[in-house]
C-alpha positions in Angstrom: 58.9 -62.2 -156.5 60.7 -63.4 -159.7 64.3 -61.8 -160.7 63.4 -59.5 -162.7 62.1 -57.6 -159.3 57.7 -58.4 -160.3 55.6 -60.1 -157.5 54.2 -62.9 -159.2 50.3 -63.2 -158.1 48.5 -66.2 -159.9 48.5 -65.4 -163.5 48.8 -61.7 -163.0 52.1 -60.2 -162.7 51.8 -56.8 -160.4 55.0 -54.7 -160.5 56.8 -53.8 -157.0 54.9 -51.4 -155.5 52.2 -50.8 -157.8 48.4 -52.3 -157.0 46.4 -54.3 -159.8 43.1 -52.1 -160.5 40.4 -53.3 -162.4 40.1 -53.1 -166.1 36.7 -50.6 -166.0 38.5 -48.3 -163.6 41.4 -47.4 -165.9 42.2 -44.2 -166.9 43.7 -43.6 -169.8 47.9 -43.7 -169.3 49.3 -40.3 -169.4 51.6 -39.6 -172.7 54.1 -40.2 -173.5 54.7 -42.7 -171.4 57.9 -42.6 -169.2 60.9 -44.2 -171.1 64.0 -42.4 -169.8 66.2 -42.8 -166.9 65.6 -42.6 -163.8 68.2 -39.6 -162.1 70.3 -41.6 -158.9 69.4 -39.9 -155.6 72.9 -38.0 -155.5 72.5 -36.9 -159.0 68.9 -35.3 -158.4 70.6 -33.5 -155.2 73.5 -32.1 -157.2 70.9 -30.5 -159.7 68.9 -29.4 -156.6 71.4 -27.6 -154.5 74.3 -26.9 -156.9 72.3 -24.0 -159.0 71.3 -21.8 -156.1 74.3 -21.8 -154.4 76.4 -20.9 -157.4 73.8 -18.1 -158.4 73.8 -16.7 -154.9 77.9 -16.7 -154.5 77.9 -14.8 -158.1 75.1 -12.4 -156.8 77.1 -11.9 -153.8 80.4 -11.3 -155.6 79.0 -8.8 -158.0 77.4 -6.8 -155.5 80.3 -6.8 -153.0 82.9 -5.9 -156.2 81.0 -4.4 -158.9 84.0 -3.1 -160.3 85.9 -6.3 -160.4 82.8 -8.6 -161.7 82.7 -6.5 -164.2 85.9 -5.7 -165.3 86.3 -9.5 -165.0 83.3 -9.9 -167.3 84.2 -7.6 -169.8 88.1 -9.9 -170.4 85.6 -12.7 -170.8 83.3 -11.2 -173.5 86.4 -9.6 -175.5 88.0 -13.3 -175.3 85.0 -14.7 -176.5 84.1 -11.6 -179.3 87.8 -12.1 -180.8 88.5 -15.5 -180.7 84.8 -17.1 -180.9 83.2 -14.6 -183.6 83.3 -17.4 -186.1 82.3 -20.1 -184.2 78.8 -18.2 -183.4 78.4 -17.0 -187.4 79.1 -21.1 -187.7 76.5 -22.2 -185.0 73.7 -20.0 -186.5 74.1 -21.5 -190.0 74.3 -24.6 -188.8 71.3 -24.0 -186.9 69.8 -22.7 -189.6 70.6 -26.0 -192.2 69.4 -28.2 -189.6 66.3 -26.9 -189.5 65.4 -26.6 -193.6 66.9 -30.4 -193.1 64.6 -31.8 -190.4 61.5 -29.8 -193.0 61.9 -30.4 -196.5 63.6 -34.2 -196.1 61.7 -37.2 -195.5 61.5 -36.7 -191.8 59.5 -33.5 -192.2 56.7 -35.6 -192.2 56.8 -37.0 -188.5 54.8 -36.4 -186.0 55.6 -35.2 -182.4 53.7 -37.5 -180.2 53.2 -40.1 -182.3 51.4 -40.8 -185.9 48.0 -40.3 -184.0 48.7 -37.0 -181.9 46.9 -33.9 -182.4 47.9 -30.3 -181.8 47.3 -29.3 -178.4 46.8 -25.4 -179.2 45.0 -24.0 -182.2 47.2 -21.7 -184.6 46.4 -18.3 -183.2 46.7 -19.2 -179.6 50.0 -21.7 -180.5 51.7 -18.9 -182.3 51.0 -16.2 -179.7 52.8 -18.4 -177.0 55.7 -19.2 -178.9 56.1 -15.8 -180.2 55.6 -14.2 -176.3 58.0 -16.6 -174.6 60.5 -15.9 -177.6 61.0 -12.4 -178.6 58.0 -10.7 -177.6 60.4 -8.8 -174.7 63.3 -8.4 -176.7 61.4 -7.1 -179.9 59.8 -4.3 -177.4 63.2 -3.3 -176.3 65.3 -3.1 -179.7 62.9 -3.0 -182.5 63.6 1.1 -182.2 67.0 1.0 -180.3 68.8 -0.5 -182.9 67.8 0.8 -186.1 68.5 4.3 -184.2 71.9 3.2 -182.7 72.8 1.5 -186.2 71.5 4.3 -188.7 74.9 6.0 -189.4 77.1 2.6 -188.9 76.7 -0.6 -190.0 78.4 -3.4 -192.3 77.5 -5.1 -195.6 74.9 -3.3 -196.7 75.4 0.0 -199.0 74.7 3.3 -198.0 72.2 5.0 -200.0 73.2 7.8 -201.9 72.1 10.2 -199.2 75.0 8.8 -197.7 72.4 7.4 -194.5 72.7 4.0 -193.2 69.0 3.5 -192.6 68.0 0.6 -194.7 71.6 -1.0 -193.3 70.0 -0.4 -189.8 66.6 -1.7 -190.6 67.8 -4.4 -192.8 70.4 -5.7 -189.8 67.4 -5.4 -186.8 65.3 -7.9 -189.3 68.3 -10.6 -189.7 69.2 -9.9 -185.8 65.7 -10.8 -184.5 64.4 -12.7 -187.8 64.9 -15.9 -189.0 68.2 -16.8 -187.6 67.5 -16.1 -184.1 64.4 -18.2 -184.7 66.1 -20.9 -186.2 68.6 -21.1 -183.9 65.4 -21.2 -181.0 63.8 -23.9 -183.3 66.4 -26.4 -183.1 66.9 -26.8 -179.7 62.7 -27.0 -179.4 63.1 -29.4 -181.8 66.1 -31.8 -180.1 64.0 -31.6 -177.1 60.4 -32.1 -178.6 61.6 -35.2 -180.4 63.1 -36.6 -177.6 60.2 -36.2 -175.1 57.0 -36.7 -177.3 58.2 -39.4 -179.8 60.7 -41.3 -177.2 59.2 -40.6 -174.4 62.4 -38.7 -172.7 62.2 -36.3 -169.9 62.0 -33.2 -171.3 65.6 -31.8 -170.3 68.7 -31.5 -172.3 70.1 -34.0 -170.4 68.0 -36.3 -172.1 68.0 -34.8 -175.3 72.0 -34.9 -175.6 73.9 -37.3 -173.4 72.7 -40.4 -175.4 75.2 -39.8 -178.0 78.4 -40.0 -175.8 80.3 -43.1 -174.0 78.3 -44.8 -171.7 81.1 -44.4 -169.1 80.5 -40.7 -169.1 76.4 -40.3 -169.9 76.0 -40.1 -166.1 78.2 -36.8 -165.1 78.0 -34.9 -168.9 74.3 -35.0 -167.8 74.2 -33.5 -164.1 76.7 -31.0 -165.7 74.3 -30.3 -169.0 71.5 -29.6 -166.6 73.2 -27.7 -164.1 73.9 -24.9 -167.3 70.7 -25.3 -168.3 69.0 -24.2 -164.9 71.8 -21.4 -164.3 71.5 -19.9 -167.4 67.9 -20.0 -167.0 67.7 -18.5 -163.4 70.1 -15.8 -164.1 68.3 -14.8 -167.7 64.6 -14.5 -166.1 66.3 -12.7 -163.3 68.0 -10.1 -164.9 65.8 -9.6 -167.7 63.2 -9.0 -164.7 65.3 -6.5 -163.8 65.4 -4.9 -167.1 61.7 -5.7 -167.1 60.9 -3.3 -164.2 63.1 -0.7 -165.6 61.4 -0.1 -169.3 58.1 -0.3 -167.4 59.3 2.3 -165.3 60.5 4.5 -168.2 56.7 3.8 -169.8 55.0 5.4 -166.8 57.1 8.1 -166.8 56.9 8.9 -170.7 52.7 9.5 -169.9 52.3 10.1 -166.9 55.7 11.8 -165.3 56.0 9.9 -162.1 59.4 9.4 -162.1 61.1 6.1 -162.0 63.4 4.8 -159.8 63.8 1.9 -157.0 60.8 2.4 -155.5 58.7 2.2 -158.7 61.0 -0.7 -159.8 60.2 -2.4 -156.6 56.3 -2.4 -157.1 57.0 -3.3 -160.6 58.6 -6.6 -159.8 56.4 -7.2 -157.0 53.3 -6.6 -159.0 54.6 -9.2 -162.2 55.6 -11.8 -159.7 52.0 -11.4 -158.6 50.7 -12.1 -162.1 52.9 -14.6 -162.9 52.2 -16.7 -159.7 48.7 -17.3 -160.8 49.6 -18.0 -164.6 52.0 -20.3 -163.6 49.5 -21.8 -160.6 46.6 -22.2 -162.9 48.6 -23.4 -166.0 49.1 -23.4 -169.9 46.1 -23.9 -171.0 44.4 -21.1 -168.8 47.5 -19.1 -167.9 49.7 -18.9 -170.5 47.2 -19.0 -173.7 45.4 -15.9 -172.4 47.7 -13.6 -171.5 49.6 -14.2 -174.9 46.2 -13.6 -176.8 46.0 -10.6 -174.9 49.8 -9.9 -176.0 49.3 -10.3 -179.7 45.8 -8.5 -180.0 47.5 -5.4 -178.3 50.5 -5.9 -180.6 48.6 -5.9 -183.6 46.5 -2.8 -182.4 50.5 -0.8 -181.5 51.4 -1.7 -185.6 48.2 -0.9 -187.0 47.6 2.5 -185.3 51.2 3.4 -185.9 50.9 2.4 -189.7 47.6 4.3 -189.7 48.4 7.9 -187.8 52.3 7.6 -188.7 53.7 8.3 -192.1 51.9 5.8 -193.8 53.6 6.3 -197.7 57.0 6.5 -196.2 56.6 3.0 -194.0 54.5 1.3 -197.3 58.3 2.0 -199.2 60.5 1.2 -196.4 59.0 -1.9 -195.8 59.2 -2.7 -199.6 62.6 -1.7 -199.6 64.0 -3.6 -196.9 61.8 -6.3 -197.5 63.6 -6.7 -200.8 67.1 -5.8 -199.5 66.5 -8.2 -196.5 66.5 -10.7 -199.0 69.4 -9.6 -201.7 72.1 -9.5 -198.4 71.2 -12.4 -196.1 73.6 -14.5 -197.0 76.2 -11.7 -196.5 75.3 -11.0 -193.4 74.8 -14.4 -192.1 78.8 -15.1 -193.0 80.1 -11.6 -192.1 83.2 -12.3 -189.1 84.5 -9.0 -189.4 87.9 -10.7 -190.2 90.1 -7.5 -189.8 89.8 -7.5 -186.5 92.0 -11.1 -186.1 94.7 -9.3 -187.8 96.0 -8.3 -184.5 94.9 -9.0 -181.0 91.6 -7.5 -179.4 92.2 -4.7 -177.0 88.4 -5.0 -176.3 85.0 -6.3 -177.3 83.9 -2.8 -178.0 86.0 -2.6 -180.8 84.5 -4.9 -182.8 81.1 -4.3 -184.7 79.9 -7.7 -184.1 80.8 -7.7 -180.0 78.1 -5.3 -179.9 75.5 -6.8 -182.1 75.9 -10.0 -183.8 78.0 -11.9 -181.1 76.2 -9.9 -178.4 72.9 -11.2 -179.9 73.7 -14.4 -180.8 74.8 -15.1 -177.4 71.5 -14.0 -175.9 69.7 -16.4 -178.1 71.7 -19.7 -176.9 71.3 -17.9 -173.4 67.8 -17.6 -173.3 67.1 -21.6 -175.4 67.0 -23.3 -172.7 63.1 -21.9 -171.4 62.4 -20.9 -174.4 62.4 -24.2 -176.7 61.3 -25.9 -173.6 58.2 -24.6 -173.5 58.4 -24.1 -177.2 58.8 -28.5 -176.8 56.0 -28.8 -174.5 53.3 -26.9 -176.7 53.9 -28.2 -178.9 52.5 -31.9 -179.6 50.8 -33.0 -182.5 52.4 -31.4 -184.6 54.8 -32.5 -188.1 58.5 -31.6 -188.0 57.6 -29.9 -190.9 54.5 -28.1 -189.1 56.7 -27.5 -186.7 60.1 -25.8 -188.3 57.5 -23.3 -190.5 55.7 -22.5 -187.6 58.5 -21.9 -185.4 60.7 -19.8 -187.6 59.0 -18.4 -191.0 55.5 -17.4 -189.5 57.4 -15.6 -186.6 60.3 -13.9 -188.7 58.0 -12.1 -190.8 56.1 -10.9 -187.7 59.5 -9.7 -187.1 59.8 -7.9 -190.2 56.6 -6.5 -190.0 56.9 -5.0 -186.4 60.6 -3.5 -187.4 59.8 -2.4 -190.6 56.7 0.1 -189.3 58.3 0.5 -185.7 61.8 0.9 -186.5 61.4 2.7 -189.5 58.5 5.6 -187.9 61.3 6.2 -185.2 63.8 7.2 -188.3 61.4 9.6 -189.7 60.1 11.0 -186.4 63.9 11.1 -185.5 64.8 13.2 -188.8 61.6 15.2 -188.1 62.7 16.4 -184.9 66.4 16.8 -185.3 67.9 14.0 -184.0 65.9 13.5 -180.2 64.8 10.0 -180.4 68.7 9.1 -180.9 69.2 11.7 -178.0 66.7 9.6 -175.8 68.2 6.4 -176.6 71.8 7.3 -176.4 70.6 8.5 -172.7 68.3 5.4 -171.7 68.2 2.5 -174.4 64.6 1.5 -173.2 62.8 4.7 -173.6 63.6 4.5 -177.7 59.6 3.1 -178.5 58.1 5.5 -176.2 60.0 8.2 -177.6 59.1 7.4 -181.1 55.3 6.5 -180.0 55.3 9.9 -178.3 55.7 11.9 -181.8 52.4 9.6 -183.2 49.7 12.0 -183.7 46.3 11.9 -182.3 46.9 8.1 -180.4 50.3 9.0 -179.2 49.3 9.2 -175.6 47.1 5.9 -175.8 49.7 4.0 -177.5 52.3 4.9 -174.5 49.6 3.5 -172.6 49.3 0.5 -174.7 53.3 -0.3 -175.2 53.9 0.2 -171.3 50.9 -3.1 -171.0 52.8 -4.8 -173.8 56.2 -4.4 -171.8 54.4 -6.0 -168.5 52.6 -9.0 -170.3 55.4 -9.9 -173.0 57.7 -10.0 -169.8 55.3 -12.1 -167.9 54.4 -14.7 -170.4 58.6 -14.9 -170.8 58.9 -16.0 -167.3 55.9 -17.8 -167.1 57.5 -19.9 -169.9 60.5 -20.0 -168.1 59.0 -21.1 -165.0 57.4 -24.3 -166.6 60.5 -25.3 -168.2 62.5 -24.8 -165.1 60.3 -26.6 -163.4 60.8 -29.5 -165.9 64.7 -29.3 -165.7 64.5 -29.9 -161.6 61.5 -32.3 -161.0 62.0 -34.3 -163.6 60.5 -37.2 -165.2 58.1 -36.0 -162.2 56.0 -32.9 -163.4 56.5 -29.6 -161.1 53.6 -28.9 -159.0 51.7 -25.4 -159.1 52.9 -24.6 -155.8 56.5 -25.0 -156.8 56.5 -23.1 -159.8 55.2 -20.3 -158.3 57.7 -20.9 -155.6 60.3 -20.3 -158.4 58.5 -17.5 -159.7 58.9 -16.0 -156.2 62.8 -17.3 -156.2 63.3 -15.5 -159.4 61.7 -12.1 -158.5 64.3 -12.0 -155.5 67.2 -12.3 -157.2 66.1 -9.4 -159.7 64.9 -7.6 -156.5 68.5 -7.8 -154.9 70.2 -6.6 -157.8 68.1 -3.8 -158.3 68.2 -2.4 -155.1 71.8 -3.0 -153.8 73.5 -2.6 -157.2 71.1 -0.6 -159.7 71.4 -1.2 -163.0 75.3 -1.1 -163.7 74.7 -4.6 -161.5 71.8 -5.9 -163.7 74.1 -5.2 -166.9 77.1 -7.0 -165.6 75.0 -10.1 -164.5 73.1 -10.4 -167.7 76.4 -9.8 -169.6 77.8 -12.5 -167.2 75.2 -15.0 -168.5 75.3 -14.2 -172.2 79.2 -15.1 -171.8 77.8 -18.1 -170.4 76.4 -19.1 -173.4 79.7 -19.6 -175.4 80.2 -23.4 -173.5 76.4 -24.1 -173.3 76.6 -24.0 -177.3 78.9 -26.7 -177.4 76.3 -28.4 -175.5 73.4 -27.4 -178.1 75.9 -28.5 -181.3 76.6 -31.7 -179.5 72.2 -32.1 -179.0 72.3 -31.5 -182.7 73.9 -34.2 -183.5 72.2 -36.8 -181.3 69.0 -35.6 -182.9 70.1 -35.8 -186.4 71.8 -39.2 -185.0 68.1 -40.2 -184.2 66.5 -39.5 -187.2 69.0 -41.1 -188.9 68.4 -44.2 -187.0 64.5 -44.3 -187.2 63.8 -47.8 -188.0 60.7 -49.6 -188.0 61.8 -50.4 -184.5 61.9 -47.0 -183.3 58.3 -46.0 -185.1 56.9 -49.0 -183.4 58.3 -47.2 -180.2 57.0 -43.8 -181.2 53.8 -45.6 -181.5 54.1 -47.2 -178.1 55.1 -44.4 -175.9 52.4 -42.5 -177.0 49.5 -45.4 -176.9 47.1 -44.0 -173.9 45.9 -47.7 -173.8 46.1 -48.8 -169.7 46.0 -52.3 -171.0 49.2 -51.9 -172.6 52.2 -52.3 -170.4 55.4 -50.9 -171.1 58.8 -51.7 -169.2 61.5 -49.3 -169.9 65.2 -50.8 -170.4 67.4 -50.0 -167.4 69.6 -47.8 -169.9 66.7 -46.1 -170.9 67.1 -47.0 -174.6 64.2 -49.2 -175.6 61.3 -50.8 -173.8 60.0 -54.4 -173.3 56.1 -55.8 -172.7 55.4 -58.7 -170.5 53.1 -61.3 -171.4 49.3 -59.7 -172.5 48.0 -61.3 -169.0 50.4 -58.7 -166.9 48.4 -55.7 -165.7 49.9 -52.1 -164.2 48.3 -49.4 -164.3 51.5 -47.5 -165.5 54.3 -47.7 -167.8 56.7 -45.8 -165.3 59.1 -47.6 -162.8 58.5 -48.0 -159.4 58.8 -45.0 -157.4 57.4 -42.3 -159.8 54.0 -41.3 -159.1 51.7 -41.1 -162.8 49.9 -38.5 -160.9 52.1 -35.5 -160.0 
């Protein structure tokens, strides 16, 4: 055995632990190849154990003291609304210059994976992922609550001379859910897909961030970057489970009048676990990619028969409308702090317009980036930054519009129509806002209950199959997660939501997911500081680093690749050396 730790054999060199295999019995070398670092034994236990026993202490404390975990909670988020507002408005531009950086500069042009990559995912079935794990959920939920709860108050935008607020509230549930929110997704994929495609990084935020600080501190700012990044992902799948199981609930009921309640909620989660467990066991390719196909083909059919059987004329002009005012006051509403309300201290977050929306919102987008662009990152290979940043944030935003603009805007007429009782509905039960406004459709109303109530189930599940895979990546890593422990998360996850739900109801749900949306104000000083490193890396890209690029991603078994101990940088022994791996001793190429 030399120094460097190789066991010399003859004129072969055979690294410790690994067997020479002949040349015709090669397979190909998984890519990217394995350049990061490896995690010490102590670290990898501390990013085991540490997560589920700080979720189950908070579960524990909010269900034994409601009261106080919420109340508790709700000093947090006004602390956060009234002295953070501006650092949020700040984070989403710069999200948002980042990305029209990375696409329109020379860099646009790169590749993820290397010059020779190619998409993994055709366009229909790559944006019907991205778009389910996003926002699909979230869209379902809000794209008739808030132009409802917003119609007769909101910023910026003029009333019309009516003196109604309805294009405001249309207008703001486009920029809310539009191309902010998917920039501010898009950059995080983007940190992440750079780092583990073109560099050949683990794909974790540890990975993608710590590179950029002292040496003397890479070690712990990573255990801690990844411990947020699992906890906020745990405790956003779980309690939007919860929420899940609830607007199902309120979708049987609105065709079928089974009431809902615990029972019905129980079956609910039980039933999407189910579902989930064999996406997630059977994978992307075969999981994932159908059940999102199915997810935008009943999506399209929801708009189309609205648009059709609704008020057709009036929907043609609001969308022209808002379309047009959408574009006139973006830049307003992308810089509007509310300043008044620093002119004196904050009593409480519910004072402030942009606690309840804007912050609110924004914090649930940083909350929710870690699963999000990490399966976002893992899809998608092969593509150009450029590719990628379009794909990612216009092609979805106008999606957006679209499904506002005929969803939203048919609830305000069917809500003027009938004197005000979708905004009755929603004031009493925020979820059952589209299946009131689906309910006044004529002729399909009934059948698109049906179809919405689907829609709520499979946008959910594809979200938290997302989020399992990316989980899964944050805690195994650089080995991949087996089937069987994903669905072992899934099964994790589905407990949690099934604890609060039964012990606590939802007034527990609320203050846990408020809880982990608060959670997001130090985990975007983490994203900010993964900015950097990324534009730090660009910057940087020498014909070194391409020659790297080309390297990691080289499925050649021939070619062997040593990663530095620091994990910056690789070397090659001599062209007689043979492995049948580019990773170091002790991680297994086929896991």
């Amino acid at each position: 055995m030399d120094k460097t730790g190789n066991v010399s054999t003859g004129s072969e060199t055979q690294y410790a632990g690994q067997q020479p295999v002949d040349s015709e019995q090669k397979a190909p070398v998984e890519v990217p190849r394995f350049m990061g670092r490896q995690i010490p034994p102590l670290d990898r236990l501390l990013i085991t154990i540490i997560p589920p026993v700080l979720i189950v202490a908070a579960v524990i404390w909010v269900i034994a003291d409601s009261e106080g975990a919420a109340d508790t909670i709700g000093v947090l988020r006004t602390f956060v609304t009234g002295e953070f507002t501006w650092l949020f408005v700040l984070y989403s531009l710069i999200a948002l210059a980042v990305c029209i950086w990375a696409a329109f500069s020379k860099f646009g042009k790169v590749r993820l994976g290397g010059p020779k990559a190619k998409p993994l995912h055709g366009r229909f079935a790559w944006y019907s992922m991205l778009f389910a794990c996003g926002q699909g959920i979230g869209l379902i939920f809000w794209s008739v609550a808030e132009p409802i709860m917003l119609r007769d108050d909101n910023p910026v935008i003029p009333a019309m001379s009516a003196g109604g607020g309805e294009e405001g509230a249309i207008v703001w549930t486009y920029f809310h859910w539009g191309l902010t929110a998917w920039a501010m997704y898009c950059v995080v994929a983007l940190c992440l897909a750079y780092s583990h495609h073109n560099l050949g990084k683990t794909l974790t935020f540890r990975e993608a961030t710590v590179d950029i600080l002292p040496k003397k501190v890479q070690r712990p700012a990573g255990v801690l970057v990844e411990l947020l990044a699992i906890m906020a992902t745990v405790l956003g799948l779980a309690t939007s489970f919860g929420f899940a199981a609830m607007q199902f609930g309120s979708g049987v009921t609105s065709f079928t009048g089974i009431e809902s309640g615990p029972v019905m909620w129980m079956i609910v989660i039980g039933a999407f676990a189910a579902v989930t467990g064999v996406s997630a066991f059977i994978g992307i390719n075969k999981g994932m990619a159908r059940l999102s196909g199915l997810n935008s083909v009943l999506s399209i059919v929801l708009v189309v028969a609205v648009f059709v059987f609704g008020p057709t004329l009036y929907l043609i002009s609001t969308l022209t409308q808002t379309f047009g005012s959408f574009a006139q006051n973006f830049i307003s509403m992308s810089f509007f702090t509310d300043f008044q309300i620093t002119a004196s201290s904050l009593d409480t977050w519910q004072d402030s317009w942009n606690g309840w929306w804007t912050v609110f919102i924004w914090c649930w987008v940083i909350a929710f980036s870690p699963f999000v662009a990490g399966f976002v990152a893992r899809i998608s290979r092969g593509r150009t930054i450029r590719d990628f940043v379009i794909g990612v944030t216009v092609v979805p935003s106008l999606i957006v519009m679209v499904w506002v603009g005929i969803l939203g805007a048919a609830a305000v007429y069917y809500d003027d129509q009938t004197d005000r009782s979708i905004s009755g509905q929603v004031a009493d039960d925020t979820s059952s806002g589209l299946f009131a406004m689906l309910d006044q459709v004529p002729i399909v109303g009934t059948i698109l209950l049906i179809v919405a109530t689907i829609l709520v189930a499979t946008y959910y599940i594809t979200s938290l199959d997302s989020g399992t895979y990316a989980l899964g990546e944050f805690v195994t890593a650089p080995r991949k997660s087996s089937p069987f422990f994903r669905v072992l998360l899934v099964l994790s996850i589905g407990t949690v939501a099934t604890v609060l739900l039964a012990i606590g109801g939802e007034a527990v749900v609320d203050t846990v997911q408020t809880g982990t949306i608060i959670g997001a104000f130090p985990f975007s000083f983490v994203i900010l500081l993964m900015i950097a490193n990324f534009v730090r890396r660009l910057k940087k890209r020498n014909k070194e680093i391409r020659r790297m690029e080309r390297a990691v991603n080289d499925p050649d078994p021939n070619r062997v690749l040593v990663p530095n101990p620091d994990g910056e940088g690789f070397t090659e022994p001599p062209a007689e050396a043979t492995t049948v791996a580019s990773r170091p001793p002790g991680v297994d190429d086929t896991q």
